[in-house]
N, CA, C and O of each residue as an XYZ file, in Angstrom:
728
protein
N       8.260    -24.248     -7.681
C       8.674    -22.999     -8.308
C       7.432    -22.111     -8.465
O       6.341    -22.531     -8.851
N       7.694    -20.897     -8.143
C       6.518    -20.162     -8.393
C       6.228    -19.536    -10.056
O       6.918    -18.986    -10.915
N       4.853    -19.963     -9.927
C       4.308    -19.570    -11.501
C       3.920    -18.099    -11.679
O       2.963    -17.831    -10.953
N       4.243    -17.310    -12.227
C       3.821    -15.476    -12.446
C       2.355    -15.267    -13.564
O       1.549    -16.120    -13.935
N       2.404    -14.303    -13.772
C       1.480    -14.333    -14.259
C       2.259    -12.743    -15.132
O       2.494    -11.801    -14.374
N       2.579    -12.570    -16.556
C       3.136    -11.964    -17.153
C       2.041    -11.298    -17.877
O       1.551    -11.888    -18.840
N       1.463     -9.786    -17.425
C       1.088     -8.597    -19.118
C       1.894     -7.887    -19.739
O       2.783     -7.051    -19.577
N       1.381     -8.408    -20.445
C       1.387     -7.270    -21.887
C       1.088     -6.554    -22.578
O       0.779     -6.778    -23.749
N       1.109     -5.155    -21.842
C      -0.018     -4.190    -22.194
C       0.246     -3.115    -23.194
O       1.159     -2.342    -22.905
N      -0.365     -2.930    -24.278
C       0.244     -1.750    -25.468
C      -0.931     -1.099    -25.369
O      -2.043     -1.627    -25.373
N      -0.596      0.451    -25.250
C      -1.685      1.223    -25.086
C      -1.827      2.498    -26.228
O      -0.642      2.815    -26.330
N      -2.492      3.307    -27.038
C      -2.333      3.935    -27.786
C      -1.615      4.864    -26.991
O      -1.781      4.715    -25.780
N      -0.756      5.913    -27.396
C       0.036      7.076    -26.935
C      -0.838      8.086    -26.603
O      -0.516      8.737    -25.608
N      -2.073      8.461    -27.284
C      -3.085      9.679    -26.343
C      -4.348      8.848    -26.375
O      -4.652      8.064    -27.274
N      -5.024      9.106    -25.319
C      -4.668     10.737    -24.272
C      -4.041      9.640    -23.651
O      -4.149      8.426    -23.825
N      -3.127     10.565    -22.628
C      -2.246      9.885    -21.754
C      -3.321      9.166    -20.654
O      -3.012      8.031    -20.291
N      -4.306      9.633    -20.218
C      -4.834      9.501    -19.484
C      -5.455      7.077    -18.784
O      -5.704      6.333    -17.835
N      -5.293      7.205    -20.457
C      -5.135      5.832    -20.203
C      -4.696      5.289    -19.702
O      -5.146      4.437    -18.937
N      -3.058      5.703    -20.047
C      -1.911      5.011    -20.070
C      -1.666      5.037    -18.403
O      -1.211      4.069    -17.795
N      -1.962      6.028    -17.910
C      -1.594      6.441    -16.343
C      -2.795      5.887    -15.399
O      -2.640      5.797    -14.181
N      -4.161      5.474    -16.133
C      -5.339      4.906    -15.396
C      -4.796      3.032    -15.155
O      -5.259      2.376    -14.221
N      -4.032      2.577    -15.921
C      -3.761      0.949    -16.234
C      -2.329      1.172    -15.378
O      -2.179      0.237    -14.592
N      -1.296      2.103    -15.318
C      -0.180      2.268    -14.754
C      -0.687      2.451    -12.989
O       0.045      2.014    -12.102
N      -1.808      3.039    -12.723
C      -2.264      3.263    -11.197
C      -2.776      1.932    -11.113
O      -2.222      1.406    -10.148
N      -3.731      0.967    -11.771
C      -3.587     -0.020    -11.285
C      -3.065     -1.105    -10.902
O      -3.410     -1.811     -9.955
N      -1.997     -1.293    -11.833
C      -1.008     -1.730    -12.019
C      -0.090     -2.235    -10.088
O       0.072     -3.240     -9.395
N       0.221     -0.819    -10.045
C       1.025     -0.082     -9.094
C       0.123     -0.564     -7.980
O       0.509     -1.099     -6.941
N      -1.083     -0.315     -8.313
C      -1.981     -0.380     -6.854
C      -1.950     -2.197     -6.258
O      -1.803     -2.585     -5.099
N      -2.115     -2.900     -7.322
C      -1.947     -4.214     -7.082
C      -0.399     -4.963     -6.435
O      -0.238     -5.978     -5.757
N       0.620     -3.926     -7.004
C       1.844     -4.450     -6.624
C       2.715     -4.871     -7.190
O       3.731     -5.395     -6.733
N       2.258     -4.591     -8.846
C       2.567     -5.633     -9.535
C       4.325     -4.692    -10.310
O       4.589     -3.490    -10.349
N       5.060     -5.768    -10.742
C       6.312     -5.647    -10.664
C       6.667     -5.129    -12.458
O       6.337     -5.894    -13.365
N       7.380     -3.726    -12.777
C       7.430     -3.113    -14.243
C       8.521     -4.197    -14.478
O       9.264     -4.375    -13.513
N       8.728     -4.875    -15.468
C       9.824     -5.862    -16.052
C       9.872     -4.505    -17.197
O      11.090     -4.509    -17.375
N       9.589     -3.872    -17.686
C       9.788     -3.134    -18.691
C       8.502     -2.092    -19.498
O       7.390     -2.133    -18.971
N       8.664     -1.289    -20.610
C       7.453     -0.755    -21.002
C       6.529     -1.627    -21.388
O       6.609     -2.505    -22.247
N       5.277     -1.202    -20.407
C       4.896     -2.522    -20.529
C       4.273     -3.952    -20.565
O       3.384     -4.531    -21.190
N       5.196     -4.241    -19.569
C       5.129     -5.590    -19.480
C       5.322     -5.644    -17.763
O       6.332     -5.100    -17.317
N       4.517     -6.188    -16.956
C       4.356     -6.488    -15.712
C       4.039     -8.029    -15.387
O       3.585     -8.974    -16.032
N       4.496     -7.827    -14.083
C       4.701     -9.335    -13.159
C       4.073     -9.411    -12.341
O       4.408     -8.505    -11.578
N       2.957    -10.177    -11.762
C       2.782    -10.861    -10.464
C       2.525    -12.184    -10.436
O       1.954    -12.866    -11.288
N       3.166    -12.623     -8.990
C       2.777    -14.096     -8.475
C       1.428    -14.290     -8.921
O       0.534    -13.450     -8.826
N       1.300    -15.740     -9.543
C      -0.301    -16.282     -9.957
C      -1.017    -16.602     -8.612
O      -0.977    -17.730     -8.119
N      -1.543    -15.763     -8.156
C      -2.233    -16.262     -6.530
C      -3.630    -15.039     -6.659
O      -3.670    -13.929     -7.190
N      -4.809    -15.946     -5.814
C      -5.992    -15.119     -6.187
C      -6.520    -13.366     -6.039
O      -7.374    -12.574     -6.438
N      -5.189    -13.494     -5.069
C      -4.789    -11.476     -4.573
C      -4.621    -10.695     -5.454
O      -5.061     -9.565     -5.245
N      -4.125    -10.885     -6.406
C      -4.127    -10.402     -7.686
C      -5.087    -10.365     -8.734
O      -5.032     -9.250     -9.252
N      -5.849    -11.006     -9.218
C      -6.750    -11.910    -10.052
C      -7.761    -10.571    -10.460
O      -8.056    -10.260    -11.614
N      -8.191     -9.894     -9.267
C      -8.769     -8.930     -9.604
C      -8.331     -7.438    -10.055
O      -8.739     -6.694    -10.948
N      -7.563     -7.342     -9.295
C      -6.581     -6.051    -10.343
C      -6.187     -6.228    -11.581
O      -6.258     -5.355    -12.445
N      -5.530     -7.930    -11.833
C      -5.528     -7.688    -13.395
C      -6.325     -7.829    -14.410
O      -6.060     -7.792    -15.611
N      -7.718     -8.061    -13.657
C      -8.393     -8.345    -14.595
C      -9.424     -7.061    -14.615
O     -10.507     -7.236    -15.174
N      -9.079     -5.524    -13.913
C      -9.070     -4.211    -14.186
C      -8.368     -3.793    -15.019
O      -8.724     -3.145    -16.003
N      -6.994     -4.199    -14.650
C      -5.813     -3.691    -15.818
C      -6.344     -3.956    -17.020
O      -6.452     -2.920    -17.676
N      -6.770     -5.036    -17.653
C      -6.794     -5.491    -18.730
C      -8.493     -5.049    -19.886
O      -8.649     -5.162    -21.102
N      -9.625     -4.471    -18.608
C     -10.207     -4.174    -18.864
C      -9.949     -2.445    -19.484
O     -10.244     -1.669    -20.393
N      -9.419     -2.544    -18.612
C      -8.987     -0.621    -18.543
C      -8.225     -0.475    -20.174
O      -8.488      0.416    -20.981
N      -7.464     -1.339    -20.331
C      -6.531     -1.487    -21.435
C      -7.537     -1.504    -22.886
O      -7.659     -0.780    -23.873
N      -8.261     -2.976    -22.298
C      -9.524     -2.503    -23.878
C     -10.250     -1.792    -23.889
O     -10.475     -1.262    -24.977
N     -11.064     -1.351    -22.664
C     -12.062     -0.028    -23.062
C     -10.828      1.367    -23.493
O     -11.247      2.392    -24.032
N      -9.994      1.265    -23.308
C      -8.875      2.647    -24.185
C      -8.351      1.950    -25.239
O      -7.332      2.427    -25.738
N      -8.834      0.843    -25.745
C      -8.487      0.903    -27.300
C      -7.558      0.130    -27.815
O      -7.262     -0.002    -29.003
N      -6.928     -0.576    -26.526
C      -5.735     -1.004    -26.204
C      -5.385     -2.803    -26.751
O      -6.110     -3.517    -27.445
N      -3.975     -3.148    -26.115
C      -3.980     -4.858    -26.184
C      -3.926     -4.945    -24.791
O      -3.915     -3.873    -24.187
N      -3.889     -5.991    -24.139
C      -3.108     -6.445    -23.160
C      -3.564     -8.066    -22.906
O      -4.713     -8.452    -22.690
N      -2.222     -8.984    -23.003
C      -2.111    -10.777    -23.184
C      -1.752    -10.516    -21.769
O      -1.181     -9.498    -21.377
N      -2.277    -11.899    -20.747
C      -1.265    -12.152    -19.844
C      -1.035    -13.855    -20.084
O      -1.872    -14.675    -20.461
N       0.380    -14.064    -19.732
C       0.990    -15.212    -19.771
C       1.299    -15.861    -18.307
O       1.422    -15.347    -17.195
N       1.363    -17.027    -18.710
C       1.579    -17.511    -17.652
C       3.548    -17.865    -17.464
O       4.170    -17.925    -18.524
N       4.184    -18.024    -16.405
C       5.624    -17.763    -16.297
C       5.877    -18.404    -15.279
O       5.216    -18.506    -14.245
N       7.171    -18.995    -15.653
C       8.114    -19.438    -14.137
C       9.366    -19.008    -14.916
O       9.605    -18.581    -16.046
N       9.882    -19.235    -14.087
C      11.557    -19.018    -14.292
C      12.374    -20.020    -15.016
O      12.462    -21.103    -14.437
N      12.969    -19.912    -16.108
C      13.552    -20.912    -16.907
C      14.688    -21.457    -16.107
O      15.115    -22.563    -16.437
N      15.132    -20.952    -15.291
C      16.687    -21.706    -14.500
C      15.933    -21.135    -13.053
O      15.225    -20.137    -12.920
N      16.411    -22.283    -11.887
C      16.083    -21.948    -10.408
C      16.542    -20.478    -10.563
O      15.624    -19.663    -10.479
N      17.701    -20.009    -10.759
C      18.657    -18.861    -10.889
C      17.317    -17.438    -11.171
O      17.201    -16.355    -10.598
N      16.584    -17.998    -12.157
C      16.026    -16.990    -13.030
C      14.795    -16.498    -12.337
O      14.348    -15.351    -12.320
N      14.125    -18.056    -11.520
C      12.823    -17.591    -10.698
C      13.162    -16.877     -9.135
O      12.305    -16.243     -8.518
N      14.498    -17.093     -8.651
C      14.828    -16.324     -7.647
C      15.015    -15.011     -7.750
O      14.678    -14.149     -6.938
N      15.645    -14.860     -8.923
C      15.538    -13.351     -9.350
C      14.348    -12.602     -9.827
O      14.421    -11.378     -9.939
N      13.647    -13.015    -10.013
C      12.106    -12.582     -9.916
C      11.671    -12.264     -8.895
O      11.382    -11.161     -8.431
N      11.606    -13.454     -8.438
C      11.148    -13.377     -6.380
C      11.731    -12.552     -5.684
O      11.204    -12.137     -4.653
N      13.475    -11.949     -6.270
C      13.752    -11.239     -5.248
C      13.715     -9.523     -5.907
O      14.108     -8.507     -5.333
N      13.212     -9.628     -7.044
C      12.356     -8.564     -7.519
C      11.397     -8.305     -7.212
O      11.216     -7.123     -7.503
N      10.620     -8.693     -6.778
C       9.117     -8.299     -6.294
C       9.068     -8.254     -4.663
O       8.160     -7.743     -4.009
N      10.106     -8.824     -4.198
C      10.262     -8.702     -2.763
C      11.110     -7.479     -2.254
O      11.083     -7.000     -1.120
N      11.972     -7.017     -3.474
C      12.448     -5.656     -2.966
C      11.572     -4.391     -2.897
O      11.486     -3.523     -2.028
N      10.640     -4.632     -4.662
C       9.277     -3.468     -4.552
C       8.576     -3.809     -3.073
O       8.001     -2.819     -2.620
N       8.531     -4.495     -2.580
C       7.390     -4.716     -1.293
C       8.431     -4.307     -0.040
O       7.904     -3.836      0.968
N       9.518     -4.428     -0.059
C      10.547     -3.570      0.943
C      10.627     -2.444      0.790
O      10.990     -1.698      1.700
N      10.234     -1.928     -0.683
C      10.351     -0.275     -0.957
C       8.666      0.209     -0.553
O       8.404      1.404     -0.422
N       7.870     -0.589     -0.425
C       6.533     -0.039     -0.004
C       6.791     -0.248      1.677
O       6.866      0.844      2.241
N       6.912     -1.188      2.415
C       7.237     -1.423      3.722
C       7.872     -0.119      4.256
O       7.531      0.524      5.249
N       9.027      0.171      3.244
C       9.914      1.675      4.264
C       9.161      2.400      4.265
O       9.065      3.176      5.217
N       8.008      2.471      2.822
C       7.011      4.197      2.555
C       6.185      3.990      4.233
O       6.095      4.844      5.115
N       5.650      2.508      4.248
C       4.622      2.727      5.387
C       5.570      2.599      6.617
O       4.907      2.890      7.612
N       6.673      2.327      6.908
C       7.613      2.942      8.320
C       7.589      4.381      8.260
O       7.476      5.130      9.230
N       7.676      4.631      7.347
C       8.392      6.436      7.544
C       6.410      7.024      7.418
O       6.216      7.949      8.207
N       5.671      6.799      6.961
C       4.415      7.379      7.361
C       3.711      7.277      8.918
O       3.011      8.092      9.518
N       4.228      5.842      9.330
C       3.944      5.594     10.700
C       4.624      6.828     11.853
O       4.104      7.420     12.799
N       5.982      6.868     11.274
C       6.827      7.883     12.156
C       5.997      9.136     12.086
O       5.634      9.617     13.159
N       5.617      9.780     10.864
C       4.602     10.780     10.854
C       3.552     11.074     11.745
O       3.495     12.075     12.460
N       2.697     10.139     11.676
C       1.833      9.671     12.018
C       2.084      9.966     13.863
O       1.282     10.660     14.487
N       3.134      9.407     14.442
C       3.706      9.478     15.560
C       3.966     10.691     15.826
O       3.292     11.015     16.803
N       4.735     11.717     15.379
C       5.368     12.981     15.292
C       4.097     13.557     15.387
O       4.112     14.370     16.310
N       2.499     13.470     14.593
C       1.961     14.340     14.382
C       1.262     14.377     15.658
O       1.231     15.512     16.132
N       0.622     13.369     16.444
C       0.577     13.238     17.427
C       1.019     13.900     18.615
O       0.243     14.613     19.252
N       2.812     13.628     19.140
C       3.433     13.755     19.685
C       3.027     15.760     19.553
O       2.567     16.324     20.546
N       3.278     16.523     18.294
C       3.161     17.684     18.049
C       1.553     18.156     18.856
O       1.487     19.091     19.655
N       0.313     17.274     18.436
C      -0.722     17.755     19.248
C      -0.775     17.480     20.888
O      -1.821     17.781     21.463
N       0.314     16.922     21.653
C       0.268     16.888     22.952
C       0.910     17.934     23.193
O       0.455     18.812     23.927
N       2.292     18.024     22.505
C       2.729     19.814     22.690
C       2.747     20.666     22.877
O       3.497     21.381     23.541
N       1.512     20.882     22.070
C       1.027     22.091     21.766
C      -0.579     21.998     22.950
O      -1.000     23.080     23.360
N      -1.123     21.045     23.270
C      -2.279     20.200     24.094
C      -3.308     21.031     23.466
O      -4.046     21.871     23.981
N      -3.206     20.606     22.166
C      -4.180     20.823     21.401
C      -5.513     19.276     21.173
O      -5.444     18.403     20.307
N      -6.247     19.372     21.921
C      -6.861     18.307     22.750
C      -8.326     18.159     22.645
O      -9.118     17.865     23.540
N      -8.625     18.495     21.003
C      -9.977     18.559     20.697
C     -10.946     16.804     19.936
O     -10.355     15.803     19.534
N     -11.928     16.936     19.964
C     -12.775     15.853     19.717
C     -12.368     16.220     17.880
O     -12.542     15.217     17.188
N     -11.869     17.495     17.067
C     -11.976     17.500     15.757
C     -10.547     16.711     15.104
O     -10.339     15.908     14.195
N      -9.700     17.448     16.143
C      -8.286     16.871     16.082
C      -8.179     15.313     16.236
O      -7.261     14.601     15.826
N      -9.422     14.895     16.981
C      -8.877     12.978     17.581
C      -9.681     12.311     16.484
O      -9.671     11.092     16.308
N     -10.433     13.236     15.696
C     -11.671     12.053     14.569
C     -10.037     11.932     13.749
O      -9.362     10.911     13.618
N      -9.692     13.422     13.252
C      -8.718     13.709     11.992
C      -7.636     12.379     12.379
O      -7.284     11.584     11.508
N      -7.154     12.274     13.891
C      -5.419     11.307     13.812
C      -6.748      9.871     13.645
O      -6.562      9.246     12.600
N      -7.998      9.318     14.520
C      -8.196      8.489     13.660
C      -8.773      7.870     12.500
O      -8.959      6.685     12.225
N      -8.963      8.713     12.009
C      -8.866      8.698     10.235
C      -7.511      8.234      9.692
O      -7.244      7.464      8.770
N      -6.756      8.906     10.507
C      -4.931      8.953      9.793
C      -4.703      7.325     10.355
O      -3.971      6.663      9.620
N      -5.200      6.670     11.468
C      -4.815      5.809     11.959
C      -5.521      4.558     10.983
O      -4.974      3.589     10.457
N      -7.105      5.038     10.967
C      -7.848      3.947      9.669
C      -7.026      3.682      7.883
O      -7.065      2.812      7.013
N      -6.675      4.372      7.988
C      -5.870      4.748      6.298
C      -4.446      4.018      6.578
O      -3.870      3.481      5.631
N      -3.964      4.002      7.683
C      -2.570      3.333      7.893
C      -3.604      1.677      8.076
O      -3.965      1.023      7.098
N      -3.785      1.446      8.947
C      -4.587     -0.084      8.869
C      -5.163     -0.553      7.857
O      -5.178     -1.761      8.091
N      -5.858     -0.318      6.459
C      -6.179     -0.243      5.494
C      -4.912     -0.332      4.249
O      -5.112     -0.960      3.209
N      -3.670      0.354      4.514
C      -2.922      0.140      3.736
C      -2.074     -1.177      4.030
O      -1.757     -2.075      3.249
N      -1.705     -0.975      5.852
C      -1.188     -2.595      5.873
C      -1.777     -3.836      5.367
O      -1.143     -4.746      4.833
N      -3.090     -3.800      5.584
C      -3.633     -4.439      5.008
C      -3.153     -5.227      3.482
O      -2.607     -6.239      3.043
N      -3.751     -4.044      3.103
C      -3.132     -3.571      1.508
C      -1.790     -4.509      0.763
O      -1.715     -5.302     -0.176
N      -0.626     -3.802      1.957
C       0.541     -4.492      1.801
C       0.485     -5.780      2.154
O       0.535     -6.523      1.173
N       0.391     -6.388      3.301
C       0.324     -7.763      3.938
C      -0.692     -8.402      3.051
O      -0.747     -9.573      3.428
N      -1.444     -8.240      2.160
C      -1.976     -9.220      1.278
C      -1.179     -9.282     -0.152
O      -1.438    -10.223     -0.902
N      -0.377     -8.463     -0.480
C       0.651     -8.199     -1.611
C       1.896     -9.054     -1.670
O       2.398     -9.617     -2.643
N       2.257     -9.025     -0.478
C       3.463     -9.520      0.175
C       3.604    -11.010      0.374
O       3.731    -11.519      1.488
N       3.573    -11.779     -0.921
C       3.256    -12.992     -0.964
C       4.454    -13.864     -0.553
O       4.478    -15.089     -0.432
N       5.633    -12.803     -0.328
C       6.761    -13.658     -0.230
C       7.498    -13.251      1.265
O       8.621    -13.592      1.637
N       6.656    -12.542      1.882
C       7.072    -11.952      3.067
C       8.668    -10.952      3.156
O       9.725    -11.309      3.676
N       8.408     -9.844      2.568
C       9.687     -9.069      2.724
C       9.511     -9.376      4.262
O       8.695     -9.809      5.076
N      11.224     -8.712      4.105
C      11.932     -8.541      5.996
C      11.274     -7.900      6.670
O      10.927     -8.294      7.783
N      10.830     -6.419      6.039
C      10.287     -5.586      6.619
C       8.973     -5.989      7.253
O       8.843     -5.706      8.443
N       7.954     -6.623      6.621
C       6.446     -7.068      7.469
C       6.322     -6.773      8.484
O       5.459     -5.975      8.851
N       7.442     -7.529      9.497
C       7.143     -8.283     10.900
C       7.379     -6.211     11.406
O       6.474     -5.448     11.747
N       8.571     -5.952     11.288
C       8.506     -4.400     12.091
C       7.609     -3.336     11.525
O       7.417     -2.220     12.010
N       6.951     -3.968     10.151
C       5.932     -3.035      9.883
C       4.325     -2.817     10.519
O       3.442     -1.966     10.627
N       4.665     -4.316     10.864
C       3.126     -4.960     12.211
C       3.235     -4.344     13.389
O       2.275     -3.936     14.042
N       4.908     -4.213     13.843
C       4.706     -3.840     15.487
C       4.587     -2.181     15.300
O       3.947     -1.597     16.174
N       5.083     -1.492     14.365
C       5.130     -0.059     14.385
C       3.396      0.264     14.044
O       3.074      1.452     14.065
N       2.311     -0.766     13.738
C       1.105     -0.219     13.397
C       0.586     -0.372     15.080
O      -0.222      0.329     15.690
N       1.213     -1.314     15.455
C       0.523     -1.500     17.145
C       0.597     -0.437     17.746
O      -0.289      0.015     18.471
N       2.006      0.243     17.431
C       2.499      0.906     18.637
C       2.041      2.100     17.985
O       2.200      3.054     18.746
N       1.533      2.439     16.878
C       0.472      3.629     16.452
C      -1.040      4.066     16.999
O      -1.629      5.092     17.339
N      -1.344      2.372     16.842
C      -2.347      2.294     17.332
C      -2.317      2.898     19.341
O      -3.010      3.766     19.872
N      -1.605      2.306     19.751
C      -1.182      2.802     20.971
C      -0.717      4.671     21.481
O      -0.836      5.395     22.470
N      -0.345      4.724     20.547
C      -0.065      6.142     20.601
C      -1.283      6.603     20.561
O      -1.519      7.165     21.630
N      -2.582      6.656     19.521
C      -3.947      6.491     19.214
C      -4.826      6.989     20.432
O      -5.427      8.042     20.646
N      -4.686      5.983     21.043
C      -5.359      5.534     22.523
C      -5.089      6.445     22.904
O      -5.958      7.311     23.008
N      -3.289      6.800     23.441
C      -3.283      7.667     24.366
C      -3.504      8.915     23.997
O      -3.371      9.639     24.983
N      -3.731      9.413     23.207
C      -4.042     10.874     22.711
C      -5.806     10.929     22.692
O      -6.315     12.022     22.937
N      -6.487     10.041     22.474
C      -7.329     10.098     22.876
C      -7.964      9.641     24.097
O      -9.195      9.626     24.084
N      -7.223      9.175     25.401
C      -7.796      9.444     26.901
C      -7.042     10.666     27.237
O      -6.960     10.978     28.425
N      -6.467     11.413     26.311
C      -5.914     12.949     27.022
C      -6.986     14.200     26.482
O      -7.305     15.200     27.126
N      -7.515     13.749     24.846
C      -8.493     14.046     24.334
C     -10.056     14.146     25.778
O     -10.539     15.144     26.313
N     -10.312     13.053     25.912
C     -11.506     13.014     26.931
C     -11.326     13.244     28.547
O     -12.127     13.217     29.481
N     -10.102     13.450     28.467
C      -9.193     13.810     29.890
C      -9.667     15.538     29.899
O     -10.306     16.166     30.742
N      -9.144     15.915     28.773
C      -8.956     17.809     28.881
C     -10.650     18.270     28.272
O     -11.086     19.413     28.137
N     -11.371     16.938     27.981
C     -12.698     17.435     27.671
C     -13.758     17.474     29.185
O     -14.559     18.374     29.435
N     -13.543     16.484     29.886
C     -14.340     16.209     30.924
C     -13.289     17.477     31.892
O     -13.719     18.048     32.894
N     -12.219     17.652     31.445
C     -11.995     18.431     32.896
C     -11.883     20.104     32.807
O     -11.329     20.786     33.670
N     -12.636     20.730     31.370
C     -12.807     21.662     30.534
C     -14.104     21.837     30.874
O     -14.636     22.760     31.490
N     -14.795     20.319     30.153
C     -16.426     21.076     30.202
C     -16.742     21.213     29.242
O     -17.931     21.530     29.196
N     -16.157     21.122     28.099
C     -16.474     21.070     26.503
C     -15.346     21.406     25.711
O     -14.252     21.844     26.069
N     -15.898     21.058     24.267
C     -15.259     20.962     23.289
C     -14.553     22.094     22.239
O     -15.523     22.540     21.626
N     -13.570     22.645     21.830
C     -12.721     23.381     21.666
C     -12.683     23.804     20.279
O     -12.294     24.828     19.718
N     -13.338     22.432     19.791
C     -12.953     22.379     18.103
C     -13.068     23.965     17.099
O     -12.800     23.956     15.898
């Protein structure tokens, strides 16, 4: 059965600024709202360091925050956990499908237009480093493997691929130009 790892964070009401600095980390780690509050993640070392930001963040603002340790009192109770934290990681999986499609589109828009500069190919791979960096991100979160993963892996390939080809059209319209446009 998997063991969680339960906070409990009470934060003074101003400045808000707290409250929303421990809520971004929170969020950034993955970790699952059970309520005002009170958050969930799997006890595994991927975590370990975000909450032990959260919790810092919490006392330098003045704050409490306990974490407990947790399993599920009935099989019933720890599946429903598990399949709580596996839906937040399906709701991050769609954010990074539908950014990939972007990502694709924006592309697709600079062949279009054969807008085909060395400033334009740093900018998509930047856009391409920030998508690899977030899978990342996710695929170390994703302790329970949502559905989504596996098509969230092939849509980073086939980004990456798109990538490529915009940049041998990039050094295609540069060498057969003579220079750079930017």
């Amino acid at each position: 059965m998997t063991r969680w790892l339960i906070l409990v964070i009470k934060l003074p009401a101003d400045p808000t600024r707290h409250r929303v600095a421990v809520w971004r980390e929170l969020r950034k780690i993955g970790a699952l709202s059970l309520g005002q509050g009170i958050w969930a993640v799997p006890e595994a070392p991927v975590f370990d360091e975000g909450v032990r930001r959260a919790l810092e963040l919490t006392a330098g603002a003045g704050g409490q925050g306990v974490t407990l340790q947790a399993a599920g009192r009935t099989a019933a109770d720890a599946a429903g956990l598990q399949e709580m934290f596996t839906a937040a990681r399906s709701a991050d999986w769609a954010e990074f499908l539908a950014e990939c499609g972007r990502f694709e589109e924006e592309i697709a828009k600079e062949i279009r237009t054969a807008k085909f500069t060395l400033a334009e190919l740093e900018e998509e791979e930047q856009s391409l480093e920030r998508l690899r960096r977030w899978h990342r991100d996710l695929t170390a979160r994703d302790v329970f493997g949502a559905p989504e993963a596996a098509a969230a892996s092939t849509r980073l390939k086939q980004c990456v691929s798109v990538c490529e080809d915009y940049a041998e059209r990039v050094f295609t319209a540069l060498h057969t130009t003579g220079g750079d446009s930017a």
